[in-house]
C-alpha positions as CSV (number, residue, x, y, z in Angstrom):
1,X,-18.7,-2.4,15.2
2,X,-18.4,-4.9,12.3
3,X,-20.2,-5.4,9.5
4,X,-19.2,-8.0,7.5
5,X,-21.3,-7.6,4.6
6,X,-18.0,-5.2,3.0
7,X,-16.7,-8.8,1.2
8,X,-15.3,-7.7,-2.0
9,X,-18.8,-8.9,-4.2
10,X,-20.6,-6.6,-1.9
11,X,-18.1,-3.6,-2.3
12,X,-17.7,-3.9,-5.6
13,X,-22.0,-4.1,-6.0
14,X,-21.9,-0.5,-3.9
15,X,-19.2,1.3,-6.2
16,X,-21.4,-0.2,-9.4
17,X,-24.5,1.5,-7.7
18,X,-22.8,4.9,-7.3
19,X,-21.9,4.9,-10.9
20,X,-25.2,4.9,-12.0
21,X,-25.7,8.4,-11.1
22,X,-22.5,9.8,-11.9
23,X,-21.8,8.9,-15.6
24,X,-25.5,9.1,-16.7
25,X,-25.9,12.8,-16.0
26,X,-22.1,13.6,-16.9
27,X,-21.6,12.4,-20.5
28,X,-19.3,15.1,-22.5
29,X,-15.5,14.5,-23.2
30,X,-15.8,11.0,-22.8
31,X,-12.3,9.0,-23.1
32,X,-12.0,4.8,-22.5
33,X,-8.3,3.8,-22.1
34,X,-7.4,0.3,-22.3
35,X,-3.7,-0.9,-21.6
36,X,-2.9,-5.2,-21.2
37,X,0.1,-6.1,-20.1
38,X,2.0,-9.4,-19.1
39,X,5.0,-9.5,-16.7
40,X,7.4,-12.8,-16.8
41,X,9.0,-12.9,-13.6
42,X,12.0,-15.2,-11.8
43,X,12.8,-14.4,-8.3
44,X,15.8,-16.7,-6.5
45,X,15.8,-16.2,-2.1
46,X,18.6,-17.6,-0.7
47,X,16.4,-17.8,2.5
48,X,12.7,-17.7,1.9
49,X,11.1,-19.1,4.5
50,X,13.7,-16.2,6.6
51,X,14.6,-18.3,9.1
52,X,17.6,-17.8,11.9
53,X,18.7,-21.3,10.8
54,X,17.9,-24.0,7.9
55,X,17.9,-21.5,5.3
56,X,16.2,-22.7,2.1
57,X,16.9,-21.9,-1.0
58,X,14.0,-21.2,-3.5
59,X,13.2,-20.2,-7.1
60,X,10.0,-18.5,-8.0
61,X,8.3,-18.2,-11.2
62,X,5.7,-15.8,-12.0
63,X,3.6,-15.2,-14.6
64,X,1.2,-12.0,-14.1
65,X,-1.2,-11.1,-16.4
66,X,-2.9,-7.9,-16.2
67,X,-5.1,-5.0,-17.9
68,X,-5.5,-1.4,-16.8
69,X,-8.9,0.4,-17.9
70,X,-9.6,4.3,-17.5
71,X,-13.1,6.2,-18.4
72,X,-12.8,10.1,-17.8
73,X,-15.8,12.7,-18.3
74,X,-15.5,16.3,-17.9
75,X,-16.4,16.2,-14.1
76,X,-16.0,12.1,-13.6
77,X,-13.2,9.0,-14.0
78,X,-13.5,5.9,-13.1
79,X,-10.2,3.5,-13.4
80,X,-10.1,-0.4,-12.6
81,X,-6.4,-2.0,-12.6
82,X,-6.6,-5.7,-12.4
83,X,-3.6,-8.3,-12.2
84,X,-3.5,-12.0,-11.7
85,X,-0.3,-13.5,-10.4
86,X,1.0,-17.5,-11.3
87,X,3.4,-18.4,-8.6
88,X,5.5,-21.4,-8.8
89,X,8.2,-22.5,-6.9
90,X,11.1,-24.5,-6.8
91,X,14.6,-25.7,-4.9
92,X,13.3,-27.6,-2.0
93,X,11.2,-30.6,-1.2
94,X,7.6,-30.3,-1.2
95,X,8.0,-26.4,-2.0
96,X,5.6,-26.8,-4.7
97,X,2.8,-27.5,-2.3
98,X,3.4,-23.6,-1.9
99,X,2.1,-22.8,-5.4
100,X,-1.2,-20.9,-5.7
101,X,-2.8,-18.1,-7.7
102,X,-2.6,-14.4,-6.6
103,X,-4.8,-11.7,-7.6
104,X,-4.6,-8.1,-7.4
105,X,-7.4,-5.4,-8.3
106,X,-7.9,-1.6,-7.9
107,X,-10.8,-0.1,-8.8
108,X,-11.6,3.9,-8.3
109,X,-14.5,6.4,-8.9
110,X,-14.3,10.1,-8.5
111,X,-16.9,12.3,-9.3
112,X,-17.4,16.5,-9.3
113,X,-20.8,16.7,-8.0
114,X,-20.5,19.9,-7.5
115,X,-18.5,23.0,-7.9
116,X,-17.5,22.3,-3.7
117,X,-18.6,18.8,-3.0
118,X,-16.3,15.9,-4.4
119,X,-17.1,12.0,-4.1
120,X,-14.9,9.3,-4.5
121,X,-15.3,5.5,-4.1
122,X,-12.3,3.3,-3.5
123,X,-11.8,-0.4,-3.4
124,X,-8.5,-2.6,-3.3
125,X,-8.0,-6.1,-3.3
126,X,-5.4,-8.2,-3.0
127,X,-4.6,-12.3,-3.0
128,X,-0.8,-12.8,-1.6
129,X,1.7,-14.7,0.7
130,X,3.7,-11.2,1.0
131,X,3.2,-10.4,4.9
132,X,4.0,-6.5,3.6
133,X,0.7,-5.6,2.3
134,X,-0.8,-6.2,5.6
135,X,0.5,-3.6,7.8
136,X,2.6,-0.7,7.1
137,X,4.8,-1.4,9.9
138,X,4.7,-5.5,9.4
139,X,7.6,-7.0,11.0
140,X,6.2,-11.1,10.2
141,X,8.1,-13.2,8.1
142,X,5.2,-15.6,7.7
143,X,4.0,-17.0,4.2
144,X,0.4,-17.4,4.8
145,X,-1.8,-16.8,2.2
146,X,-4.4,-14.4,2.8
147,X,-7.0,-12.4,0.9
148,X,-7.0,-8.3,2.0
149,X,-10.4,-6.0,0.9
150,X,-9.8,-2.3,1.7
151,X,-13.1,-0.4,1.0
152,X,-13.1,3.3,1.0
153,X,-15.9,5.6,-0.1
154,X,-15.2,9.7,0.8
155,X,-16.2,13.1,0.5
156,X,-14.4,16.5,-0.1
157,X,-16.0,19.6,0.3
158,X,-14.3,22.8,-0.1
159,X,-15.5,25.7,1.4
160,X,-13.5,28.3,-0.5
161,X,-10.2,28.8,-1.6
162,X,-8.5,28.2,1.6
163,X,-10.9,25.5,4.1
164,X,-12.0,21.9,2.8
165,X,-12.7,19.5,4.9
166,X,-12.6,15.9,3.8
167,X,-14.3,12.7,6.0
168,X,-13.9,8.6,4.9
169,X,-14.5,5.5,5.8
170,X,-12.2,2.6,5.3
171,X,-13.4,-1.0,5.7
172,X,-10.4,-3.9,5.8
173,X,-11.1,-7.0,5.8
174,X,-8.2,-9.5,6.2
175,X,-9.1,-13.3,5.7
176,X,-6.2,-16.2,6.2
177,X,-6.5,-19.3,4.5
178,X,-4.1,-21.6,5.9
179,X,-1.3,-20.9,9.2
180,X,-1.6,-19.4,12.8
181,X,-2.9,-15.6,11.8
182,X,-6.7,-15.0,12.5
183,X,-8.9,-13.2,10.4
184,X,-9.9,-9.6,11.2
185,X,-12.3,-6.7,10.2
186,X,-11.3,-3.1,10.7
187,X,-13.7,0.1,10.4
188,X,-12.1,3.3,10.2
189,X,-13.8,6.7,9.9
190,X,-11.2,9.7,8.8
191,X,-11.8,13.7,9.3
192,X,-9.4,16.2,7.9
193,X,-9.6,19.5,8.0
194,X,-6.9,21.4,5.6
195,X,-6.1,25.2,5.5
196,X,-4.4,26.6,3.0
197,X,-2.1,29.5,3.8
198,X,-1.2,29.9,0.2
199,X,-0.8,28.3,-2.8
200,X,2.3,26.3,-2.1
201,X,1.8,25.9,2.1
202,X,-1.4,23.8,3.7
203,X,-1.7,22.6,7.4
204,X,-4.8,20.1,8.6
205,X,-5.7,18.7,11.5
206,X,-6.5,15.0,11.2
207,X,-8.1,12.2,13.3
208,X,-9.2,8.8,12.9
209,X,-11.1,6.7,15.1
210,X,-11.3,2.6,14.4
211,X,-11.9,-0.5,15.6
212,X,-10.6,-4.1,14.7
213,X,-12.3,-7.1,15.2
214,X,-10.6,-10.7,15.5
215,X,-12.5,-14.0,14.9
216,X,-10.2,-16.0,17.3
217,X,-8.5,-15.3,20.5
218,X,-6.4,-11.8,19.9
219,X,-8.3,-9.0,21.9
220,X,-10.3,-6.5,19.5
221,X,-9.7,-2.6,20.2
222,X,-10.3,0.8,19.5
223,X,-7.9,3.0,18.5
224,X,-8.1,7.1,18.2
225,X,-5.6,9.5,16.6
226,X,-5.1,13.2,16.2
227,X,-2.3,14.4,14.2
228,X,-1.4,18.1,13.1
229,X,0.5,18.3,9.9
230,X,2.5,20.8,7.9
231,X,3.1,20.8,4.4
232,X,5.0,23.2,2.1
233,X,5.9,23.2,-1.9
234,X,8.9,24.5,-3.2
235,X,10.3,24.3,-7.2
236,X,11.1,20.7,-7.1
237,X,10.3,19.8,-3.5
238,X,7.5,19.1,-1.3
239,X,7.8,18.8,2.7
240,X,6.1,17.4,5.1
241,X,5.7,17.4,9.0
242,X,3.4,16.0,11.7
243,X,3.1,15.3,15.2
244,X,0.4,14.0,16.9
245,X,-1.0,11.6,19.8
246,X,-2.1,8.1,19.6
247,X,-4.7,6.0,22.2
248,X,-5.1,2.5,21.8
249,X,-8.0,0.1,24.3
250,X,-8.1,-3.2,24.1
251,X,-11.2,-5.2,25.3
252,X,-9.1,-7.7,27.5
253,X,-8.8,-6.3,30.5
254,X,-5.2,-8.4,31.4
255,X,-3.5,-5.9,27.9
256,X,-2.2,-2.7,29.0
257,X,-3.7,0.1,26.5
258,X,-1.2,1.9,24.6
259,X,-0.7,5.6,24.5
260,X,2.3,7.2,22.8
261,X,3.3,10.4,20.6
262,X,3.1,9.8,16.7
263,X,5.0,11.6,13.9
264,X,6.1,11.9,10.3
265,X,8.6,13.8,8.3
266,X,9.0,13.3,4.9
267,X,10.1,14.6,1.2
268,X,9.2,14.1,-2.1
269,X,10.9,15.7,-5.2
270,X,11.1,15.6,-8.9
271,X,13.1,17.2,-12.2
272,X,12.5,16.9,-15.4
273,X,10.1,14.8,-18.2
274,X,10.9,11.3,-19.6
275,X,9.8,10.5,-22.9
276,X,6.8,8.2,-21.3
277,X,6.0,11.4,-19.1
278,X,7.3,10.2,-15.7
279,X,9.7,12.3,-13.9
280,X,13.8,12.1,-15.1
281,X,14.6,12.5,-11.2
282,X,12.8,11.8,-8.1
283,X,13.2,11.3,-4.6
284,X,11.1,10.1,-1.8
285,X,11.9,9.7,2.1
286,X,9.9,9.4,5.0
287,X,10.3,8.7,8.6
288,X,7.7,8.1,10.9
289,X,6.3,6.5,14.2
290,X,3.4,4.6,15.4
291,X,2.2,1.4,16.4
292,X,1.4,-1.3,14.0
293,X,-2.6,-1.9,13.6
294,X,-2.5,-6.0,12.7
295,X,-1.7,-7.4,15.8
296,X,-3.0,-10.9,15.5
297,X,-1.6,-12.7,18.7
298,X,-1.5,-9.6,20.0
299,X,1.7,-8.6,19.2
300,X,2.0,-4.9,19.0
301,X,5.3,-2.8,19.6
302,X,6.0,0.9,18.6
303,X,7.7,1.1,15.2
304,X,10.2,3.9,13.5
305,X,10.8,3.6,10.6
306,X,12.6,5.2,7.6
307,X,12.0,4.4,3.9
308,X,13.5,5.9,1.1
309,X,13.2,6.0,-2.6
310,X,15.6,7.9,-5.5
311,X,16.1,7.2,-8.8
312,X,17.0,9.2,-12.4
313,X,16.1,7.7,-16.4
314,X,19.8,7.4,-18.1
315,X,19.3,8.5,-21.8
316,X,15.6,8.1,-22.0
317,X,15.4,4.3,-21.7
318,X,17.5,3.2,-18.6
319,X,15.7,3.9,-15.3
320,X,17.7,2.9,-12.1
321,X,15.5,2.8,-8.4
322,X,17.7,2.5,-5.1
323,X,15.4,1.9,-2.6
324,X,15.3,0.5,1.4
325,X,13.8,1.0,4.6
326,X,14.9,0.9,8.2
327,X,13.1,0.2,11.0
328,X,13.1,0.0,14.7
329,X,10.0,-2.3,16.1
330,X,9.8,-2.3,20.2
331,X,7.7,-4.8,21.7
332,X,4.6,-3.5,24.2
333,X,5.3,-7.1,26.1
334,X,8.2,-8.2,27.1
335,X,11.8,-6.8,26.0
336,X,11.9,-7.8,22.3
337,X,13.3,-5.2,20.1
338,X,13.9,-5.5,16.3
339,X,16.2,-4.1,14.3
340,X,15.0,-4.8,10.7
341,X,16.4,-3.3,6.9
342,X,16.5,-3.9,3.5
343,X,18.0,-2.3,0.3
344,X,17.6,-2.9,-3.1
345,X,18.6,-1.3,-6.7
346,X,16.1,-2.2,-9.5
347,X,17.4,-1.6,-13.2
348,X,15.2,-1.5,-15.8
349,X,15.5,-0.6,-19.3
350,X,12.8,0.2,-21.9
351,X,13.4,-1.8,-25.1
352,X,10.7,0.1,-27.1
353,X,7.1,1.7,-25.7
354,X,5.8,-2.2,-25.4
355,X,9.0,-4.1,-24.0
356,X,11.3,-3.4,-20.8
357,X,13.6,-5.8,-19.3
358,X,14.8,-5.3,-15.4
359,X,17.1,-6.7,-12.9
360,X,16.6,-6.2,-9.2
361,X,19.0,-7.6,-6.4
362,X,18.4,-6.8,-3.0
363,X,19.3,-7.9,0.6
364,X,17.0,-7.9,3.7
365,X,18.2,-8.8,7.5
366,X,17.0,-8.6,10.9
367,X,18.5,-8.6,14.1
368,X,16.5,-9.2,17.2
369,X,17.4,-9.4,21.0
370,X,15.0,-12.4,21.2
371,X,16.9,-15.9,20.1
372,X,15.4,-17.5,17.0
373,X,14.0,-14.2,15.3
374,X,17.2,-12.8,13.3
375,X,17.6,-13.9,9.7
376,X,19.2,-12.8,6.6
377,X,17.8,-12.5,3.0
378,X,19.5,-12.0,-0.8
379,X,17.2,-12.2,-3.4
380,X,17.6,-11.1,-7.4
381,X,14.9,-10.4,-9.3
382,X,14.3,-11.0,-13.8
383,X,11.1,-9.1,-15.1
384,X,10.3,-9.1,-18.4
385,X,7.1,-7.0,-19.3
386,X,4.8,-6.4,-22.1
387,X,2.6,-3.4,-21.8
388,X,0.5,-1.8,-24.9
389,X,-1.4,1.0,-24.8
390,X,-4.3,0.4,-27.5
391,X,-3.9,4.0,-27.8
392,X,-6.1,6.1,-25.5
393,X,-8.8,7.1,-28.1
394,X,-12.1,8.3,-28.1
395,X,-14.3,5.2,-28.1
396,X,-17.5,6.4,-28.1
């Protein structure tokens, strides 16, 4: 099933139509937020291309402009967060021909139609040479650019205080401009039906059904998930458990179809109040397993993978992030296996409420049993940002 008529012009023409209705009819507490901001950004890799051999050095210097808008209503908010990103490089010969402009945009609509029926309308778009944002469990090292549309609209209606059931679709649309990686189109429908035991413990049964469509010669497939999940809130902690069952078909009949357990455990926490609102402590960590879902060249292995995020504000303006991942990628064909991790520790201090400053260095490696695949990475990062907040005011 594809329909390729979800290109970000047309997405973002469906979302305008929905707001029609919503604001219209839902006009009291109105509030317009409007934050720009500017990020001036040096990055050095001391292997960027992450290669097993011939290592090349290079600089990259960004310049991201940006603004953040917000509308809220007493039963409505819409919020669009939009970012373009100046990359240019440095440090080898013809590296430059890698320059090129980035873009990032989020834009979200939620309405309260009702006292038990919720809508929301989602759209994300993005404009990079970072293989990450294609696939949670992306183990390529390629620099391709690419343009990724993820279109979501969704509806949540509760049925009291302890059922709601919420269903989605999610269209992704993944475009490569230049390189080997094909082009694909994913539709994904979602159904998740939560129970709440109490206030602070909720299970839900999930599934998701979708398939993906490649323009070139990677087979398409169809994927369907089931997945039973736990959650339970303490104080300062929130847990999280699920186990579940994954089937993948593919439409060439010469790929085996791929059927295998799937689970996540995971933990978020928090303490305390900065000045600027965001927590003074937090933690995040999740480990989980699945398969990836962008297999162009039909390459697909099982991943686990453990990521990991803490952090605590030192005397209201220094913030210090430690932050990796680990993960375990095993190859459906033949015997590769991966062993893949990064870590980082990003440092950034608040000058005042408009200026921060941060450092970021950070070292990424793989090690594979396949010859050619390993490679080592150390990068540091300079940000400089500029954010104001024009002060959140009633506008109208």
């Amino acid at each position: 099933m594809k329909i390729s008529c979800l290109n970000p012009i047309c997405s973002l023409l469906i979302i305008l139509y929905a707001l029609t209705g919503i604001f219209l009819e839902d006009s009291h507490a109105d509030r317009l937020t409007i934050v720009p901001h500017l990020d001036l950004e040096y990055q050095h890799d001391s292997n960027y291309f992450k290669a097993e051999n011939g290592e090349k050095s290079v600089g990259t210097y960004i310049f991201r402009p940006g603004i953040d808008l917000g509308y809220v209503t007493a039963k409505s908010s819409l919020s669009l967060n939009y970012s373009a990103e100046v990359n240019q490089y440095s440090g080898e010969d013809n590296i430059s021909d890698y320059d090129y402009v980035g873009h990032k945009a989020s834009l979200a609509v939620k309405s309260q139609v009702s006292n038990r029926l919720t809508m929301a309308v989602l759209n994300d778009f993005i404009k990079t040479r970072d293989p990450a944002s294609s696939d949670e469990f992306n183990n390529d090292v390629t620099r391709n650019k690419y343009t990724l549309n993820r279109f979501t609209p969704g509806l949540l209606y509760q049925f009291g205080d302890k059922f709601s059931l919420g269903v989605k679709f999610t269209n992704l649309r993944t475009d490569y401009s230049e390189g080997i990686s094909e082009d694909s189109n994913e539709n994904r429908g979602t159904f998740t039906l939560t129970y709440n035991l109490n206030h602070s413990t909720a299970v839900d049964i999930d599934y998701q059904v979708w398939d993906r469509d490649y323009e070139g010669s990677s087979s398409d497939y169809t994927s369907n998930q089931a997945m039973f999940n736990l959650k339970k809130k303490y104080k300062y902690l929130t847990f999280k458990a699920g186990a579940g069952y994954h089937a993948r078909e593919f439409d060439h009949s010469d790929m085996n179809d791929l059927n295998a357990p799937t689970w996540v455990i995971g933990v978020k926490g928090q303490t305390g109040s900065s000045s600027d609102g965001t927590p003074k402590s937090w933690i995040d960590a999740t480990l989980n397993q699945n398969y990836n879902d962008s297999g162009s060249g039909d390459f697909y292995y099982k991943a686990t993978k453990f990521s990991a995020s803490l952090g605590h504000v030192f005397m209201e303006r220094l913030k210090m992030d430690l932050k990796g991942f680990y993960q375990f990628s095993d190859y459906d064909e033949g015997p590769r296996k991966d062993n893949k991790w990064a870590l980082a520790c990003r440092t950034n201090y608040a000058v005042n409420k408009v200026f921060s400053l941060a450092v970021e260095p950070g070292f990424e490696s793989r090690q594979s049993n396949e010859a050619g695949k390993d490679y080592d990475n150390t990068y540091i990062l300079f940000n400089i940002n500029v954010r104001y907040d024009l002060g959140g005011k009633n506008w109208f």
